[in-house]
N, C-alpha and C positions, 0 to 999 in steps of 0.2 A: 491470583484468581483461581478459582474453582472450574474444571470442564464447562467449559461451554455447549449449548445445544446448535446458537445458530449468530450471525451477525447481532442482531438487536438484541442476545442476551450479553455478547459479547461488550456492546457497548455501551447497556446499562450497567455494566459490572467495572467499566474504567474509571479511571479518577472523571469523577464532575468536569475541573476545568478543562480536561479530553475531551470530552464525549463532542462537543461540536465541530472538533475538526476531524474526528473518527468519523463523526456523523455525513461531512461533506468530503472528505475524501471517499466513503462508497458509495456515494450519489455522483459522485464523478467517476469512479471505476467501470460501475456498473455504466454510468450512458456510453463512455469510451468503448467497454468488452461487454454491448446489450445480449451476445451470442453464450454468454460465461454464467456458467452454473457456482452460485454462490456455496463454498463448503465450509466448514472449519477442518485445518488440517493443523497438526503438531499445537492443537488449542488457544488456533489464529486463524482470524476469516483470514478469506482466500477467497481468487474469482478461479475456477477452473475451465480448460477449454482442452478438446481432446485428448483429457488423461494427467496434464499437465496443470498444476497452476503457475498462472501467467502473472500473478498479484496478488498480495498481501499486505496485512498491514494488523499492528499490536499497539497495545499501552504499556507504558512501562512505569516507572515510579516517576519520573522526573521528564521523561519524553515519548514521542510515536517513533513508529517505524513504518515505512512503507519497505516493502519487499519484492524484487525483481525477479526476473532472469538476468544474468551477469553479463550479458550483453547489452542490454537497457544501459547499464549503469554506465557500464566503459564509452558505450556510445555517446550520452551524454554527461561526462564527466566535468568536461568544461562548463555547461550548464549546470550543472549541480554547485561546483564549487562557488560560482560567479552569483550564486542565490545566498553564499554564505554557511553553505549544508556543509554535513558530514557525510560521507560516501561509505563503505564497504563493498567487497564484492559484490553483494547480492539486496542491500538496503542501505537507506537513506534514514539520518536522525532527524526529527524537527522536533519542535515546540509547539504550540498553540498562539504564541507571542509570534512566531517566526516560522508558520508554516511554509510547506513547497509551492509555491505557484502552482495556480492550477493548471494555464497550459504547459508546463513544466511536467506535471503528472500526464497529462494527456497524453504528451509524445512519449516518455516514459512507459505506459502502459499499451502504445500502441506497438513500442521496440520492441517492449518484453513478448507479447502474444510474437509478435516475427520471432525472436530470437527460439522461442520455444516451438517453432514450429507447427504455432496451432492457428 
């Protein structure tokens, strides 16, 4: 993908069969972090919260990514794996076929804003 300006170019710009789970995972970021200033950072939405982003998330060729704080992740590791996900320090792989649960993300994104301090 090319720079992006903002989310919505962002996710007109992902594969098709993405865009609706791109589409409803930042309709649940954003209610979870209603206080979070949406940016693109390293030319991936991001929710930001006191300087920090607390959330993110990309298309790739073949999967998404959500993106944490590394305590989000470790916090819920046993839930992640128990969904069938791939974990890393700081993101989560999924599909469209086999997205994150949403209250999964929920708590997720509520860890992350803690862990970051914001």
């Amino acid at each position: 993908m090319t720079k992006i300006a903002d989310h919505d170019a962002y996710i007109a710009a992902a594969p098709e069969p993405f865009q609706p789970a791109l589409k409803q995972l930042r309709a649940l970021l954003a209610r979870v972090l209603p206080e979070a200033e949406e940016v693109v950072a390293y030319n991936m939405p991001g929710f930001k919260l006191g300087g920090s982003v607390v959330a993110g998330y990309a298309a790739f060729s073949k999967q998404c990514g959500l993106y944490l704080h590394p305590s989000a992740i470790s916090e819920h590791a046993e839930e992640i794996a128990a969904a069938g996900l791939k974990a890393t320090k700081t993101g989560i792989t999924f599909s469209p076929r086999k997205p994150i649960p949403d209250d999964l993300v929920e708590r997720l994104a509520r860890a992350s804003r803690k862990g970051a301090g914001a």
